[in-house]
C-alpha positions as CSV (number, residue, x, y, z in Angstrom):
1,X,24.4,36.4,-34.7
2,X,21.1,35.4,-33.3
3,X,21.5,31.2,-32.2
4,X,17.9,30.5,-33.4
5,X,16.4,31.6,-36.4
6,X,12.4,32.1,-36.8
7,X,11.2,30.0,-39.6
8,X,6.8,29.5,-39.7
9,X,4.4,28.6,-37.9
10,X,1.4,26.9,-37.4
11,X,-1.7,26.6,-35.9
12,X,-3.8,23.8,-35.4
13,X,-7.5,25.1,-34.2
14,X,-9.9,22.4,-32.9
15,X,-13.1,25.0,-34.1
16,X,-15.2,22.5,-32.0
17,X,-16.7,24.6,-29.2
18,X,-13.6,24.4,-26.8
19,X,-11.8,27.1,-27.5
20,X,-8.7,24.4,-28.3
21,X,-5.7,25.1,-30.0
22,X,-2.3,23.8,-30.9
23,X,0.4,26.9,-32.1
24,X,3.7,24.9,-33.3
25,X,6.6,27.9,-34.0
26,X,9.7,26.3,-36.0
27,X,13.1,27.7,-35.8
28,X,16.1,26.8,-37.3
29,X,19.9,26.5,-35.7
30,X,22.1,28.9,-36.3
31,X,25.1,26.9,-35.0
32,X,25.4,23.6,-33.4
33,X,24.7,23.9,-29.5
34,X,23.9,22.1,-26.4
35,X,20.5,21.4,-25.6
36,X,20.7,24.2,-22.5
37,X,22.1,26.9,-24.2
38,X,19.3,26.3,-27.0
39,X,16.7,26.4,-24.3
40,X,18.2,29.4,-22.8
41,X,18.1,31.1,-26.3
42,X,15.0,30.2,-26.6
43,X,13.4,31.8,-23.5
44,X,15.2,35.1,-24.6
45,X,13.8,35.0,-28.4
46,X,11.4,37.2,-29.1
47,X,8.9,34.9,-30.1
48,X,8.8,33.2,-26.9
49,X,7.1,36.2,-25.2
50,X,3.6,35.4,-26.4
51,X,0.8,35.6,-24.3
52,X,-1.5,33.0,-26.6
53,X,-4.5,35.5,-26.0
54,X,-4.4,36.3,-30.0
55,X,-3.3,36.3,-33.5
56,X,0.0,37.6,-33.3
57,X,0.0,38.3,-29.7
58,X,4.0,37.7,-29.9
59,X,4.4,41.3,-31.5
60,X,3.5,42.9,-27.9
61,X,6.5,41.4,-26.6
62,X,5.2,41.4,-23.1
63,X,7.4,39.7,-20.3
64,X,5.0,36.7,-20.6
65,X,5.1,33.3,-22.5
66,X,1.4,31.4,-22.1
67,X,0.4,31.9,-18.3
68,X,4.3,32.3,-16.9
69,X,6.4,35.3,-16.2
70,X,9.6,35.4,-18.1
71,X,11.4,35.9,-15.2
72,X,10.0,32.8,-13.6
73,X,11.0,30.5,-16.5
74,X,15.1,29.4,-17.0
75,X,16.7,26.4,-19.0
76,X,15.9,24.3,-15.3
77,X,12.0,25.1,-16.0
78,X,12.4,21.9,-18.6
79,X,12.5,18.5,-18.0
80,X,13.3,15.6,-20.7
81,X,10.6,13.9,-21.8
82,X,10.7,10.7,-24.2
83,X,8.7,10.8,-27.9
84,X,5.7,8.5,-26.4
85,X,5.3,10.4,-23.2
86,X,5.5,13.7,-25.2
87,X,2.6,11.8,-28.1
88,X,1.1,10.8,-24.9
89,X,0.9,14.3,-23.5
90,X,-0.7,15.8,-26.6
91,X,-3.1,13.2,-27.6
92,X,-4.4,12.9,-24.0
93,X,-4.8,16.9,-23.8
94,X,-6.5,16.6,-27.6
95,X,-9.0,14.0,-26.5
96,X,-10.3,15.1,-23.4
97,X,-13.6,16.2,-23.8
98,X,-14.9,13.5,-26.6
99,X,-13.4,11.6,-29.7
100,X,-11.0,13.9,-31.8
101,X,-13.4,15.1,-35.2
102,X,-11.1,13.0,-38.5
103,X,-10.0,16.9,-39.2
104,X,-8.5,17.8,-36.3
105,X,-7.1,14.4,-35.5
106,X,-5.7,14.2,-39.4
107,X,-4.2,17.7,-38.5
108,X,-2.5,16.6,-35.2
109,X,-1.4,13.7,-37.3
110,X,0.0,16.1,-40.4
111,X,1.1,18.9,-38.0
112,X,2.7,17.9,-34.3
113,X,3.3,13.9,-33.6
114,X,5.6,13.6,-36.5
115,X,7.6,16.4,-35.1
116,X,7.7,14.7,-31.9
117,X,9.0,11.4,-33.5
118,X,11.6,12.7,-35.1
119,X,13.1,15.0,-32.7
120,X,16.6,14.1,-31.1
121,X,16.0,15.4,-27.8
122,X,12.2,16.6,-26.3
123,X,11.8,19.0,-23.4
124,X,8.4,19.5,-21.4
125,X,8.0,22.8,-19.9
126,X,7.2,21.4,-16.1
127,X,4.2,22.4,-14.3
128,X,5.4,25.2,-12.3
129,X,3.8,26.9,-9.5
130,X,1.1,29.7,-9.0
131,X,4.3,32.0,-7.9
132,X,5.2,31.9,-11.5
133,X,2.0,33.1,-13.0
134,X,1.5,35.9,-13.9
135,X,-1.2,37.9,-12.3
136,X,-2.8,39.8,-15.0
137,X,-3.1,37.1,-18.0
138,X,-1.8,33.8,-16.0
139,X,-5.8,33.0,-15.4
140,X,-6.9,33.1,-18.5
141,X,-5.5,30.0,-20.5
142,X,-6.8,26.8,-19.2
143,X,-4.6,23.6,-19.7
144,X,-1.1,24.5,-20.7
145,X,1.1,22.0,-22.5
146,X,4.7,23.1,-23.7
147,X,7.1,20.8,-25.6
148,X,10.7,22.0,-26.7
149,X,11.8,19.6,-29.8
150,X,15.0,19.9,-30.8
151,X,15.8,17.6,-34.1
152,X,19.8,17.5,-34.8
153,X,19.6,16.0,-38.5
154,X,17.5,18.7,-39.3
155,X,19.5,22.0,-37.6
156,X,15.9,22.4,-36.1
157,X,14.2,23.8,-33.0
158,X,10.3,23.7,-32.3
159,X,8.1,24.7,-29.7
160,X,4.8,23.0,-29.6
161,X,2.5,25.0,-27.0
162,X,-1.6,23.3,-26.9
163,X,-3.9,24.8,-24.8
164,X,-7.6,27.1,-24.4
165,X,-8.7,30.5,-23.7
């Protein structure tokens, strides 16, 4: 029985010249868990090996997630991070080439922050070193942010990945 279970996802494209985007992927819990054993599920899933270089890029099922190597990233690869350092980490990203349009501000609003609010436990995806890159793709996205929500009253999971190509 597979421990997480895909569910939608959705994509939050700032269409403003900047080549910005937010992909949220939900999943649902199988079973109860640990936080590490979810994580660890999580990096073997195949939805996690997802370049972000296109629309379904996922389906290639490469041995890359964003910029990283698989075999770079582990359970240890996250770090807890609280609900306003994780708002923080996203509305910093989203606003750092001028004021957010009302759309795509409405849409971070509708979409991601109230995820991170009512998660029970929130993971950042550390910043981890050029020897995890990966050589072919690992240039190509720009900024990389990566929060892992996990919400308990709501059997949930949720990766929230913002970034540019």
């Amino acid at each position: 029985m597979e421990q997480l279970a895909f569910a939608s996802t959705t994509l939050v494209n700032f269409k403003d010249g900047t080549y910005r985007w937010v992909d949220v992927k939900h999943f649902r819990l199988a079973t109860p868990q640990d936080d590490e054993p979810l994580l660890t599920a999580l990096l073997s899933h195949q939805l996690y090996r997802d370049d972000y270089l296109g629309a379904d890029s996922w389906k290639d099922g490469g041995p890359v997630h964003g910029p990283y190597r698989l075999d770079a990233l582990s359970a240890a690869s996250f770090e807890e991070i609280g609900q306003e350092a994780a708002c923080a980490t996203i509305r910093t990203w989203a606003g750092r080439y001028a004021d957010l349009p009302e759309t795509i501000a409405h849409d971070l609003e509708a979409e991601v922050y109230p995820l991170i609010r009512a998660a029970t436990s929130r993971y950042r995806l550390r910043d981890l070193d050029e020897a995890a890159r990966d050589d072919d793709l690992g240039w190509i996205l720009g900024e990389f942010h990566e929060l892992v929500l996990i919400d308990r009253n709501e059997d949930s999971l949720t990766v929230i990945v913002a970034s540019d190509d």
